[in-house]
TORTIPA-547254 format. One record per residue (C-alpha): residue number from 1; residue in one letter; y, x, z. Coordinates in Angstrom, 3 decimals, always signed. Each point is the difference from the previous one (the first is absolute). Layout:
# residues N
<num=NUM, residu=a, v=Y, u=X, w=Z>
...
***
This chain:
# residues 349
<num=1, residu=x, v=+41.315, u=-48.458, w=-37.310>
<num=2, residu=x, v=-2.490, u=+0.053, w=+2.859>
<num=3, residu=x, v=+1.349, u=+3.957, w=+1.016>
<num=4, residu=x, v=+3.808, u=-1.394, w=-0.427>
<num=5, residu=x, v=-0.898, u=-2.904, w=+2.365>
<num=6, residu=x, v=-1.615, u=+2.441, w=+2.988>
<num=7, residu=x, v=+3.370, u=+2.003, w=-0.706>
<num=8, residu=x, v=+2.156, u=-2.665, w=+0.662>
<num=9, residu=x, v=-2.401, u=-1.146, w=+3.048>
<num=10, residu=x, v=+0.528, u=+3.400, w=+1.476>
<num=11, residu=x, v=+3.724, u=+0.040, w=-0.389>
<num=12, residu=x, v=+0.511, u=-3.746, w=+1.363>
<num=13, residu=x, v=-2.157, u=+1.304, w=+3.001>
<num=14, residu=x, v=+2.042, u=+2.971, w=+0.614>
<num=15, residu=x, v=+3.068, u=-2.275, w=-0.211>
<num=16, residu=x, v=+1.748, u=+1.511, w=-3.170>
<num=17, residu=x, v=+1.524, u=-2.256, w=-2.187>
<num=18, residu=x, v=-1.393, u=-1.331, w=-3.797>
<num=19, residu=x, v=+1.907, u=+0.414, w=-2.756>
<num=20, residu=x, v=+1.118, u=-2.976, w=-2.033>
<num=21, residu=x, v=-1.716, u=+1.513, w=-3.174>
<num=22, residu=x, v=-3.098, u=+0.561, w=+2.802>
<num=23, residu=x, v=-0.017, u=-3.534, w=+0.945>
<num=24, residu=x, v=+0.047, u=-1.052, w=-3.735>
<num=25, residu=x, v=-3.250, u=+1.907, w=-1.007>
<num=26, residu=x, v=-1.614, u=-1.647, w=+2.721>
<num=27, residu=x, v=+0.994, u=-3.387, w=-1.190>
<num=28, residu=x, v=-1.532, u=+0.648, w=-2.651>
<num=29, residu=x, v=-3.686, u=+0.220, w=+1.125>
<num=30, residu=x, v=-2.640, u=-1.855, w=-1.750>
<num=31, residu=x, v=-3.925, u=-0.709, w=+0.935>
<num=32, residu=x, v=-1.757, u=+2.175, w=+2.256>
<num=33, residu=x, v=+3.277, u=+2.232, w=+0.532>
<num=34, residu=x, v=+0.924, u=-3.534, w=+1.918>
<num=35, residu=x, v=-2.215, u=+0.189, w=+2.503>
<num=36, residu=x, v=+0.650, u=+3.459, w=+0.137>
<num=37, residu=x, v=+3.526, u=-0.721, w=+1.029>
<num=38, residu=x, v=-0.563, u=-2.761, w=+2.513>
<num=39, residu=x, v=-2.159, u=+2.536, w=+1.598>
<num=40, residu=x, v=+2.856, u=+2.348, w=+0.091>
<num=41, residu=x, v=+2.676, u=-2.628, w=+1.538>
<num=42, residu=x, v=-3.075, u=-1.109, w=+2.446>
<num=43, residu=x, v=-0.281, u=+3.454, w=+1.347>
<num=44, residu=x, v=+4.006, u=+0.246, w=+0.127>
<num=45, residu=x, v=-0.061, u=-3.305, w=+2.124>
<num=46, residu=x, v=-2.470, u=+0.913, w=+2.444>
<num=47, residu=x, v=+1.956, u=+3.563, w=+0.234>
<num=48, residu=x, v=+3.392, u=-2.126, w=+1.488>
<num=49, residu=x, v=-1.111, u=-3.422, w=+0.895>
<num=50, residu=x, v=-3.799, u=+0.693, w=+1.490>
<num=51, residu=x, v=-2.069, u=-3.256, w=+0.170>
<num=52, residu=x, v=+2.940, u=-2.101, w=+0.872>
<num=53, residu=x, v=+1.356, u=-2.603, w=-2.027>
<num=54, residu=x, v=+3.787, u=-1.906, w=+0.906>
<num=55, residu=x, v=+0.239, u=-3.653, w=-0.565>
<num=56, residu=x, v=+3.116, u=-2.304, w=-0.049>
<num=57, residu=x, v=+1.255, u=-3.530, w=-1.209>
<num=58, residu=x, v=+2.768, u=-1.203, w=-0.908>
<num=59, residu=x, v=+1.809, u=-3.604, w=+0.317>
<num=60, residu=x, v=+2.284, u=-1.595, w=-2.928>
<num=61, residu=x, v=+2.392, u=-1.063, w=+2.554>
<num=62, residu=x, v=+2.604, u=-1.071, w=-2.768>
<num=63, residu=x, v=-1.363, u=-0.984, w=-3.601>
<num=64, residu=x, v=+1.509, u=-0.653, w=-3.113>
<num=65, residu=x, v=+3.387, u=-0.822, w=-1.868>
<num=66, residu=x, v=+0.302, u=+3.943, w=-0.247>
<num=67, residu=x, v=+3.388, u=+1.475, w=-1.118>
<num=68, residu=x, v=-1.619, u=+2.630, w=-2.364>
<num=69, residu=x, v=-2.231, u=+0.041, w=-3.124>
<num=70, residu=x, v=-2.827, u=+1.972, w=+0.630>
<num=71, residu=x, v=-2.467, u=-0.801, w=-2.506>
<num=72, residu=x, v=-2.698, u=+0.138, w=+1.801>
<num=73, residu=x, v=+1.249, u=-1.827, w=+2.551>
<num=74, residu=x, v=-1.135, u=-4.298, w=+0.956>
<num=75, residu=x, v=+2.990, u=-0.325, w=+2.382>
<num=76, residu=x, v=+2.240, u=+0.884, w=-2.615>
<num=77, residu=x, v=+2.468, u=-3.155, w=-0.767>
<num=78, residu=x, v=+0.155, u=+1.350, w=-2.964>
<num=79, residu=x, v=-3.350, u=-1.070, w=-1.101>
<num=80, residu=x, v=-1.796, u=-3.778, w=+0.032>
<num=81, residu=x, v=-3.125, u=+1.245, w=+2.247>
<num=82, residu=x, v=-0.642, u=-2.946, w=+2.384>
<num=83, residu=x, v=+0.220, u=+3.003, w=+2.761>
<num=84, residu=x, v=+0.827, u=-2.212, w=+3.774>
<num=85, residu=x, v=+3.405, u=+0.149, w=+0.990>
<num=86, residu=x, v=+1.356, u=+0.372, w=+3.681>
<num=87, residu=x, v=+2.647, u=+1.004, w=+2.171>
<num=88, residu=x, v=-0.462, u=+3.066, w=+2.409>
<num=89, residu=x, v=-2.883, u=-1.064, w=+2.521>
<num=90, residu=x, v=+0.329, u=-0.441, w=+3.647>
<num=91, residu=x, v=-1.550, u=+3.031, w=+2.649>
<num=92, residu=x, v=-2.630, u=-2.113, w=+1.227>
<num=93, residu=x, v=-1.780, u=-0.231, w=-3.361>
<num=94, residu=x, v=+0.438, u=+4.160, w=-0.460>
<num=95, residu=x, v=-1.505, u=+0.539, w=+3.560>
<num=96, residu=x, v=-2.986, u=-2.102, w=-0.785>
<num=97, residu=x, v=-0.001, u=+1.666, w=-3.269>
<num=98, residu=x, v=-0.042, u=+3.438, w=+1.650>
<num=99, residu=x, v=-2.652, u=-1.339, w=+3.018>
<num=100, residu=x, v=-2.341, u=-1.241, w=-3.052>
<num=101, residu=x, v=+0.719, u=+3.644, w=-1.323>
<num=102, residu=x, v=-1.148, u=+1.561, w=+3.124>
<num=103, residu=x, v=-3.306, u=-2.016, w=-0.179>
<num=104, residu=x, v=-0.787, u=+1.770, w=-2.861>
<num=105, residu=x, v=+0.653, u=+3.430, w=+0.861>
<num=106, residu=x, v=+3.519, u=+0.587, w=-1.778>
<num=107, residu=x, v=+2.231, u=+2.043, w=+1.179>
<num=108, residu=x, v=+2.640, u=-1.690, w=-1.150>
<num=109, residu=x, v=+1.843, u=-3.047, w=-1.635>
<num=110, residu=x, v=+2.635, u=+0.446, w=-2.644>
<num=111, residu=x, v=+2.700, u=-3.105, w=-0.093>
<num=112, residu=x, v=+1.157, u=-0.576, w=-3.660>
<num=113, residu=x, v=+2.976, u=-1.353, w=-1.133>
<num=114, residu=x, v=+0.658, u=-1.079, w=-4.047>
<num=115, residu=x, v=+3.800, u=+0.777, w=+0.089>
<num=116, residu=x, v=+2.206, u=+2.852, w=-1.790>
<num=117, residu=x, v=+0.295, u=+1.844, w=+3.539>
<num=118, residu=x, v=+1.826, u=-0.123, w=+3.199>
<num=119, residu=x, v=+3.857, u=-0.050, w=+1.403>
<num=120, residu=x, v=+1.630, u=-0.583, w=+2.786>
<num=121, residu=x, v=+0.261, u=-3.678, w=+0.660>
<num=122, residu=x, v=-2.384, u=-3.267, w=+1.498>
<num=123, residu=x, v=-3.226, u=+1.106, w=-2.048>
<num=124, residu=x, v=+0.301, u=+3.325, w=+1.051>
<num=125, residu=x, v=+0.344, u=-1.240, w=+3.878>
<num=126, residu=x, v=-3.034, u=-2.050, w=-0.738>
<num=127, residu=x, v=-2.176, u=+2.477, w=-1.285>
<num=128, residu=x, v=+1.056, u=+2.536, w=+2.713>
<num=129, residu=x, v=-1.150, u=-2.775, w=+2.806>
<num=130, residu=x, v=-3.306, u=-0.662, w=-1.937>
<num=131, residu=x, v=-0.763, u=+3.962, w=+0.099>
<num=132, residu=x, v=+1.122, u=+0.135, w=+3.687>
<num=133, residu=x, v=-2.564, u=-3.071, w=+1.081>
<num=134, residu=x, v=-2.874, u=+1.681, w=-1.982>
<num=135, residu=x, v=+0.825, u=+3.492, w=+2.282>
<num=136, residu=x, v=+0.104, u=-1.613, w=+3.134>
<num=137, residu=x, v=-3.295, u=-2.066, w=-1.216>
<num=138, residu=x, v=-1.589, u=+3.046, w=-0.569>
<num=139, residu=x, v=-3.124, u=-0.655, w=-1.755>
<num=140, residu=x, v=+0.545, u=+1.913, w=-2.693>
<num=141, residu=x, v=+2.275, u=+2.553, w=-1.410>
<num=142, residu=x, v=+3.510, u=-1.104, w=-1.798>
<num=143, residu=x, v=+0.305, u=+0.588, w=-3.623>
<num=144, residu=x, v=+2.000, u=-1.812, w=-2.523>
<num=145, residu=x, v=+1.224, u=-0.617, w=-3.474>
<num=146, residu=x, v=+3.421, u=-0.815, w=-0.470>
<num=147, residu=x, v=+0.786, u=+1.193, w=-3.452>
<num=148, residu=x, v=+3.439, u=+2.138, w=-0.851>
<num=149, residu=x, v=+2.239, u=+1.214, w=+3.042>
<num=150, residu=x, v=+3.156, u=+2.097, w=-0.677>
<num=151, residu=x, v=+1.895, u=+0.245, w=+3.326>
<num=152, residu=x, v=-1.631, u=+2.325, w=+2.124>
<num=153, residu=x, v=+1.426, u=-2.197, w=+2.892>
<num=154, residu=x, v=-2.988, u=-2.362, w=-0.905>
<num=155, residu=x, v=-2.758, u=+2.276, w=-0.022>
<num=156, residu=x, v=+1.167, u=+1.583, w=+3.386>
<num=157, residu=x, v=-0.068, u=-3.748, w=+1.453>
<num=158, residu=x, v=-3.545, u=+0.171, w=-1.269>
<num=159, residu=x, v=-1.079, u=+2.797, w=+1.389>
<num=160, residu=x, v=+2.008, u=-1.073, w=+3.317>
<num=161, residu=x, v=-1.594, u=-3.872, w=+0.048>
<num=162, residu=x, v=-3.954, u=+2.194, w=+0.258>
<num=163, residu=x, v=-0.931, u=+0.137, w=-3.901>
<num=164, residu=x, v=-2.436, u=+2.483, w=-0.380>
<num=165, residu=x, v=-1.040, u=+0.215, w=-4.164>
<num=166, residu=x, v=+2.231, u=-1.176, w=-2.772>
<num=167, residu=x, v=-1.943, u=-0.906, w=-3.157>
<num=168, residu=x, v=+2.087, u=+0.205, w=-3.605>
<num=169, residu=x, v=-1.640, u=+0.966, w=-2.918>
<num=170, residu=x, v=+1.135, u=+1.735, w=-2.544>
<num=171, residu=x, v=-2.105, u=-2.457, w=-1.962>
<num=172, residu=x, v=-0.281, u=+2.852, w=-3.175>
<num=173, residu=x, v=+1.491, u=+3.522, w=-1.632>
<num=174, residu=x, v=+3.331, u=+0.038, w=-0.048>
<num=175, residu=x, v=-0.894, u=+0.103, w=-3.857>
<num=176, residu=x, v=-1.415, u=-3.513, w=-0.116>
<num=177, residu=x, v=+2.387, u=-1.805, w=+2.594>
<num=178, residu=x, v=+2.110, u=-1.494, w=-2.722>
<num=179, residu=x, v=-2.856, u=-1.804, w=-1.225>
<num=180, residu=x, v=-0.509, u=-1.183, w=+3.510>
<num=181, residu=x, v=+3.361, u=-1.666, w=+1.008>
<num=182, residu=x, v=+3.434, u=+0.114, w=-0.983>
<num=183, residu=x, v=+1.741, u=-1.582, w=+2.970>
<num=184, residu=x, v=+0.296, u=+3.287, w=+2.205>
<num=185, residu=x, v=-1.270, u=+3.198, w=-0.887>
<num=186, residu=x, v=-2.267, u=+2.594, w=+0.932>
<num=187, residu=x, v=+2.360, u=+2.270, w=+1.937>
<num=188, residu=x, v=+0.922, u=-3.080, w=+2.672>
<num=189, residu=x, v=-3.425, u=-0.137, w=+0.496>
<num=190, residu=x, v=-0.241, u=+4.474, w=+0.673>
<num=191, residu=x, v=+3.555, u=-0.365, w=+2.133>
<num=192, residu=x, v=-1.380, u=-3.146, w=+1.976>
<num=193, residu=x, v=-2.923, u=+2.030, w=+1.267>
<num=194, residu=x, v=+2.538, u=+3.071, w=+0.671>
<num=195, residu=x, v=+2.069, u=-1.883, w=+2.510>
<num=196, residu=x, v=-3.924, u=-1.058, w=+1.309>
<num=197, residu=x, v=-1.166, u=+3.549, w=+0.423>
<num=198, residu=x, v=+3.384, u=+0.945, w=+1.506>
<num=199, residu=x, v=-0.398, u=-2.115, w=+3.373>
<num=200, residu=x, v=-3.329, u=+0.736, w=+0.244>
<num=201, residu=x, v=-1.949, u=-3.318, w=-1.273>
<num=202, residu=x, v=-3.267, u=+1.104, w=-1.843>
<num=203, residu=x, v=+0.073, u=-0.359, w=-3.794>
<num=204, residu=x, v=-3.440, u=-2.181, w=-1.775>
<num=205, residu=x, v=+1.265, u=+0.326, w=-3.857>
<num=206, residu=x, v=-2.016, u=-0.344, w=-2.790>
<num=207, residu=x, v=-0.741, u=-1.942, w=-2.694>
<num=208, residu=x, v=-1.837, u=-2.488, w=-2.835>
<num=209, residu=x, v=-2.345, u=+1.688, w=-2.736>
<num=210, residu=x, v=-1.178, u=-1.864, w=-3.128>
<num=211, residu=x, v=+4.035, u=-1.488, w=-0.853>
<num=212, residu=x, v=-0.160, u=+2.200, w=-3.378>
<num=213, residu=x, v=+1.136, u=+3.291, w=+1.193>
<num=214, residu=x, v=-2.269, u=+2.989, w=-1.532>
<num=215, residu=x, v=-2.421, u=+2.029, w=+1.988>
<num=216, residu=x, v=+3.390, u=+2.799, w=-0.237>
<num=217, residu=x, v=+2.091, u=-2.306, w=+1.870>
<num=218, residu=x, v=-2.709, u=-0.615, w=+3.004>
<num=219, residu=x, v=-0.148, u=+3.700, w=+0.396>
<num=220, residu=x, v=+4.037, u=-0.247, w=-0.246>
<num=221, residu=x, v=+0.172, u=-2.371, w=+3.050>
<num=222, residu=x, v=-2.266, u=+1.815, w=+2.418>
<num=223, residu=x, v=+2.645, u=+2.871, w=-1.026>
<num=224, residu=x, v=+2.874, u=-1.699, w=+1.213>
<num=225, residu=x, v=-2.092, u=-1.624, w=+3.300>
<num=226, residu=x, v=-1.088, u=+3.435, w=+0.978>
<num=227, residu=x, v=+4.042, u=+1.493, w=-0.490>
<num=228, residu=x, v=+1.271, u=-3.591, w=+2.157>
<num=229, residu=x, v=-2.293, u=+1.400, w=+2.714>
<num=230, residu=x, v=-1.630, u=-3.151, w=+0.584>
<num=231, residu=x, v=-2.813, u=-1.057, w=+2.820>
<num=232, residu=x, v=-1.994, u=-2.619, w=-1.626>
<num=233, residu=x, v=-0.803, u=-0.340, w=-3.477>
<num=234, residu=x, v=-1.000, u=-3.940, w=-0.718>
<num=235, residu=x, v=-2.000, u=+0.202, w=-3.717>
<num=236, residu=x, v=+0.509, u=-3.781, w=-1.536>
<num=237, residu=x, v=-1.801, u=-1.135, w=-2.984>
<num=238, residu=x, v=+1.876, u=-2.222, w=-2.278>
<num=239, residu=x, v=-1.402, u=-3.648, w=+0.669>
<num=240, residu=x, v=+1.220, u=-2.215, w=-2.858>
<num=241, residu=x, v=+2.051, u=-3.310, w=+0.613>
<num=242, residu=x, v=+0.513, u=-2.362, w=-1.867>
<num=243, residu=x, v=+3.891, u=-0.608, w=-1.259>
<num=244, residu=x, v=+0.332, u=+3.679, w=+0.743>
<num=245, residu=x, v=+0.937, u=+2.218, w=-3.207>
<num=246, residu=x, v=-2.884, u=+2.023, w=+0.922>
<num=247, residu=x, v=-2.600, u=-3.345, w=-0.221>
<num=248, residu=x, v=-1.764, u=+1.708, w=-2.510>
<num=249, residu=x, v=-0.376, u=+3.078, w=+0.708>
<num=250, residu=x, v=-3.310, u=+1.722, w=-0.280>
<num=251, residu=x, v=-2.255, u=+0.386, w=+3.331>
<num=252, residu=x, v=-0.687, u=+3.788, w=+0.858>
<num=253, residu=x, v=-3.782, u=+1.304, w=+0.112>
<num=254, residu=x, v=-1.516, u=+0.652, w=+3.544>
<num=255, residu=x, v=-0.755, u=+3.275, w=-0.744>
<num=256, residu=x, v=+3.576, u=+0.889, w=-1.120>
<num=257, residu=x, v=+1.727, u=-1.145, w=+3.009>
<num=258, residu=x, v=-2.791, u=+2.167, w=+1.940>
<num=259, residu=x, v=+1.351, u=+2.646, w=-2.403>
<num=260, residu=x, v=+3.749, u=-0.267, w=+1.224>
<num=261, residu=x, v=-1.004, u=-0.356, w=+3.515>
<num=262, residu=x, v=-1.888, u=+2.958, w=+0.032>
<num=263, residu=x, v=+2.861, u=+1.327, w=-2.069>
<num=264, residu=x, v=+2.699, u=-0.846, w=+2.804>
<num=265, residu=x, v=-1.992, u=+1.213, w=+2.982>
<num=266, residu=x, v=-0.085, u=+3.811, w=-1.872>
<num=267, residu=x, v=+3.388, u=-0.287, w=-1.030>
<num=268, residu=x, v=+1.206, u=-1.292, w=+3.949>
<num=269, residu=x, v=-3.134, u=+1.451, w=+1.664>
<num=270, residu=x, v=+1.449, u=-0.600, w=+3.680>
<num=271, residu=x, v=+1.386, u=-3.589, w=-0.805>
<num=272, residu=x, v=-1.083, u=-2.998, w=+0.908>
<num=273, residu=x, v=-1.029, u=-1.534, w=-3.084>
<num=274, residu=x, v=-0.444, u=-3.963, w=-0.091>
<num=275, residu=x, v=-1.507, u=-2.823, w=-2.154>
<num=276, residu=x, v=+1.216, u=-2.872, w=-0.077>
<num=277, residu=x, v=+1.131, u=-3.001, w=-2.217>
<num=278, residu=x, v=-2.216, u=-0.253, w=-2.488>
<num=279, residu=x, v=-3.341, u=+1.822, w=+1.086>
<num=280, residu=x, v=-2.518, u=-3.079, w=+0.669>
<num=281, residu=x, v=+0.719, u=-1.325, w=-4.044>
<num=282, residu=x, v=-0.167, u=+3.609, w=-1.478>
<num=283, residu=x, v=-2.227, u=+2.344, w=+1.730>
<num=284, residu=x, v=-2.606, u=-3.171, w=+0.912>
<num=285, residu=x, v=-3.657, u=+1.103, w=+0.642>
<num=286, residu=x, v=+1.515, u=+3.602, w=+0.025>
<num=287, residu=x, v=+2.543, u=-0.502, w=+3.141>
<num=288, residu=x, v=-1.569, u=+1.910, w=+2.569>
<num=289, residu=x, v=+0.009, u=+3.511, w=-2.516>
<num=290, residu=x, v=+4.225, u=-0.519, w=+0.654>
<num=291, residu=x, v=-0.777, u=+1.948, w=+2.987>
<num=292, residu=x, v=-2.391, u=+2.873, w=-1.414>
<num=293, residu=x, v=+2.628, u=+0.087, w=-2.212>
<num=294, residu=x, v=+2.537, u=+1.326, w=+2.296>
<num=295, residu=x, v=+1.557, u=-3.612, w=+1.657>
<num=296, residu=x, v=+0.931, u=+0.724, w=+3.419>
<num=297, residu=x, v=+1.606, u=-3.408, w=+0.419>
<num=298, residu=x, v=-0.438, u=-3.623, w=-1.137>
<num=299, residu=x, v=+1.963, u=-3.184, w=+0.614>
<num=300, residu=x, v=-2.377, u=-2.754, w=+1.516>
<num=301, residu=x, v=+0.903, u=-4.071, w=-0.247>
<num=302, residu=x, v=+1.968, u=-1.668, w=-2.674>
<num=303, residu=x, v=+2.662, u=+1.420, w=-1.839>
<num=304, residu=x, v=+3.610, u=-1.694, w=-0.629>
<num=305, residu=x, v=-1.272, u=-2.112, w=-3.016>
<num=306, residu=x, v=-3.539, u=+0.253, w=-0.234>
<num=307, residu=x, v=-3.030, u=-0.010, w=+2.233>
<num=308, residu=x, v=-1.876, u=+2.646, w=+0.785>
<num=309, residu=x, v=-3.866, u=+0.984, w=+1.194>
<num=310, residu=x, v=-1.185, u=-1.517, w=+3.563>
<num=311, residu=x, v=+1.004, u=+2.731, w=+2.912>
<num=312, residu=x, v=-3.490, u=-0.070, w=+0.851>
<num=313, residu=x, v=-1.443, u=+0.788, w=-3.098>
<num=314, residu=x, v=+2.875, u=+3.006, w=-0.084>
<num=315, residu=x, v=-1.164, u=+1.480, w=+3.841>
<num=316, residu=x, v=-3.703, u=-0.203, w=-1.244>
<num=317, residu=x, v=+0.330, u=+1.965, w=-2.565>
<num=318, residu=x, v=+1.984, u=+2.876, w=+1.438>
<num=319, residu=x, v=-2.767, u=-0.388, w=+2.955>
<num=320, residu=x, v=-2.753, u=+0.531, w=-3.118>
<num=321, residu=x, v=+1.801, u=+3.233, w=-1.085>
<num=322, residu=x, v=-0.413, u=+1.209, w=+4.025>
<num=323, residu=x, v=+3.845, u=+0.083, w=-0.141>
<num=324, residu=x, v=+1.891, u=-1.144, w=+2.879>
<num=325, residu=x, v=+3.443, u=-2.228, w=+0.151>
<num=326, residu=x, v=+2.826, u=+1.572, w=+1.936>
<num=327, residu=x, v=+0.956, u=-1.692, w=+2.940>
<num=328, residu=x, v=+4.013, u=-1.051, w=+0.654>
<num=329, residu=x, v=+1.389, u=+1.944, w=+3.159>
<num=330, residu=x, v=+3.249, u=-1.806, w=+0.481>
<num=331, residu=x, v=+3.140, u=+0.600, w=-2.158>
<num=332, residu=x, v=+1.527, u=+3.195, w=-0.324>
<num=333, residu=x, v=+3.104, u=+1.487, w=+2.546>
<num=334, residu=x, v=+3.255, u=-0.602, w=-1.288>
<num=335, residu=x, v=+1.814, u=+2.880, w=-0.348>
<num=336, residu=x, v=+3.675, u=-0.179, w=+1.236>
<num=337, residu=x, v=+1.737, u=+1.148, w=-3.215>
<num=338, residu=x, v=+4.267, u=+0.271, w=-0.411>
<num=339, residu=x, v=+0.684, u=-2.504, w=-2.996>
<num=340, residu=x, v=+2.251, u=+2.805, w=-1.166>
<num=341, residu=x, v=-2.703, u=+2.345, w=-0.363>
<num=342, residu=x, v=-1.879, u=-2.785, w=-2.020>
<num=343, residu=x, v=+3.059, u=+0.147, w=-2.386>
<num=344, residu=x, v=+0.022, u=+4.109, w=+0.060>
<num=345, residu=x, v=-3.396, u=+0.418, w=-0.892>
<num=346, residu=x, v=+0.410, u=-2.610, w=-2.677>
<num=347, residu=x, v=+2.748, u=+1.426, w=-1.451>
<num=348, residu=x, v=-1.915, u=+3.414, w=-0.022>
<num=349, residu=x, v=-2.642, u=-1.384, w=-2.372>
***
């Protein structure tokens, strides 16, 4: 195993892709052939990223009474959780949001909304203001989280109003997604960051490990991440809630999340991989090895539900390693793109 690992090290540096059956065998991995491969995905960081680590937060901006089912989900109204519920916030909480972002070296802050997705109509308006005011702002970039779009009219407004990343996860394989949800499927969620990709908007899709799926259907997902072309790679770690089907669930073990991490970073060695939900209760005395392991990216703050680690105990740990936080530069030129063209190249694939 440890030959097979230096193999696949050597590929991932040179750029060629892994196999799925590659990816598998590494999954696979047990005892010292562990440390072997967090070596290997360390090495394979350092190759792409350097020293330098990206940070960003993110805002629930709109929370709860969810349209869909998602299991894992506390906003779902589906499910008795006790999650807070809200309308979509005012831009003067997002700015300070993003200002308190900047004070902690993130690059930038994601606005969340617990809907189904977005049309044409007064929420759409809304949201398009509330992404204008955090441009103009301009302490941090402009990403958001908006859930299913399927007019590319709406994701050239995006791209139009200064949004620079999109996240939506795939959440799992293909394979597993009916055991995820059942109120849209997993091909709105591949055509949604299509239409994305089309005007130009940077794609962070990724997903939740430790939901059931088999080691197989991790291996299967990073497939289908690496075919979408994506630019971020957010790695989420199933965090229980109660009233959720998936309350009682079983917790992963640090070292096998530092296992698919490592995993991910050979199998999309130039990618910006990401932890985030679910790190601080799961990895716990071993959070800083997320890195060696081949994390180029963390979120820092709270998360939409749940708290997360102090920002300050975050930055002084990456400042332990002797890595280095990159630093926001202002948002990212809007390219004047023909909405017709957005619809060709969709239609093209």
């Amino acid at each position: 195993m440890r030959l097979f690992i230096r193999e696949m090290e050597e590929k991932a540096i040179q750029g060629k892709s892994l196999s799925y059956e590659e990816g598998c065998h590494l999954l696979f991995a047990e005892g010292p052939d562990v440390i072997d491969l967090i070596s290997s995905a360390n090495r394979v960081r350092l190759h792409y990223w350097g020293d330098q680590i990206n940070l960003c937060s993110i805002i629930n901006a709109k929370a709860g009474h969810c349209s869909e089912d998602c299991k894992f989900c506390a906003q779902s109204l589906y499910y008795d959780t006790e999650s807070p519920v809200y309308s979509l916030l005012d831009s003067e909480p997002m700015i300070d949001a993003a200002q308190r972002a900047a004070g902690h070296q993130s690059e930038a802050l994601g606005i969340v909304a617990a809907w189904w997705g977005l049309r044409e109509g007064r929420d759409f308006e809304n949201v398009l203001q509330r992404i204008r005011d955090l441009v103009a702002a301009g302490h941090t970039r402009t990403d958001a989280s908006l859930g299913i779009i399927t007019d590319p009219v709406i994701a050239f407004r995006l791209k139009e109003a200064g949004l620079a990343y999109y996240n939506h996860n795939l959440e799992s394989a293909r394979s597993f997604f009916p055991n995820i949800c059942t109120t849209h499927s997993y091909d709105d969620r591949v055509q949604t960051i299509r239409y994305l990709k089309a005007v130009g908007i940077k794609i962070c899709s990724g997903g939740i490990v430790g939901m059931g799926e088999t080691p197989p259907q991790r291996i299967e997902l990073a497939c289908a991440l690496r075919e979408l072309d994506v630019d971020v790679v957010p790695l989420n770690f199933l965090h229980p809630v109660k009233g959720t089907p998936f309350a009682d669930l079983p917790p992963l073990r640090p070292m096998e999340i530092l296992k698919i991490i490592a995993v991910y970073r050979l199998m999309l060695p130039s990618k910006d991989i990401m932890t985030a939900g679910g790190r601080e209760i799961h990895l716990r005395d071993l959070q800083s090895w997320m890195f060696t392991a081949g994390a180029s990216h963390t979120l820092i703050g709270d998360y939409l539900t749940t708290g997360g680690r102090k920002p300050e105990d975050d930055l002084k740990m990456i400042d332990d390693l002797d890595l280095r936080c990159h630093t926001f530069c202002g948002d990212l030129p809007l390219d004047e793109i023909p909405l017709e063209m957005v619809k060709d190249a969709v239609a093209v694939g």
